[in-house]
N, C-alpha and C positions, 0 to 999 in steps of 0.2 A: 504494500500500500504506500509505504514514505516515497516508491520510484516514480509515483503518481503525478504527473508536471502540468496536466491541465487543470484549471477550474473545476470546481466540480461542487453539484448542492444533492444535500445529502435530504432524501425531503423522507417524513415520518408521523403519520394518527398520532398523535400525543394517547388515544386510547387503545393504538396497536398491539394487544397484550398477546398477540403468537407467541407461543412457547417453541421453536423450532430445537436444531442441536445445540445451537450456539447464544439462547436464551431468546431473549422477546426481540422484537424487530425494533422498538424502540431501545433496548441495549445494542443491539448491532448498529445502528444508525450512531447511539452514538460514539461507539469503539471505532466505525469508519470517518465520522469526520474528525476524530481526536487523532486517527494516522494517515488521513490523509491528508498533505500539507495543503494549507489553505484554504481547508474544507469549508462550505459552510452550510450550517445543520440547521434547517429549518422544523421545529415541532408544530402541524396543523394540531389546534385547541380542539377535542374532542372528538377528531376522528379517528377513525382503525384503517386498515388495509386499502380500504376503495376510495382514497378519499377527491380520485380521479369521478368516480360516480357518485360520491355522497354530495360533493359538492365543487363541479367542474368551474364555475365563473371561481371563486375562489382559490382555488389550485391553479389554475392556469395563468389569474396572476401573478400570484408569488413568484412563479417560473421564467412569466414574463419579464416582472421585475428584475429578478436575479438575472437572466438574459441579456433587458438592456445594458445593463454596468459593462456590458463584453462587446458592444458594439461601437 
């Protein structure tokens, strides 16, 4: 992960409670932007997994936003 040289956002349901191998999807989110440099970790407020479907105008700005800063 530290070889990691582009931008990158680390987006995450603040109520994403997956229990996978390597713990909840919000502890992976945040073990990857804490090693990858530069990372930045966005927690959406009470979403889980879909939050592309829970709430698309909302996610897609975030994205947006984090996006324009690279253009």
């Amino acid at each position: 992960l530290s070889l990691i040289t582009q931008p990158t956002l680390v987006l995450v349901g603040s109520s994403d409670d997956f229990q996978g191998c390597t713990g909840s999807h919000v502890e992976q989110s945040r073990f990857l932007a804490t090693h990858i440099p530069h990372a930045k970790l966005v927690m959406l407020p009470g979403m889980k997994h879909g939050y592309f479907l829970e709430r698309p105008a909302e996610s897609m700005a975030i994205v947006a936003e984090w996006l324009a800063g690279y253009t």
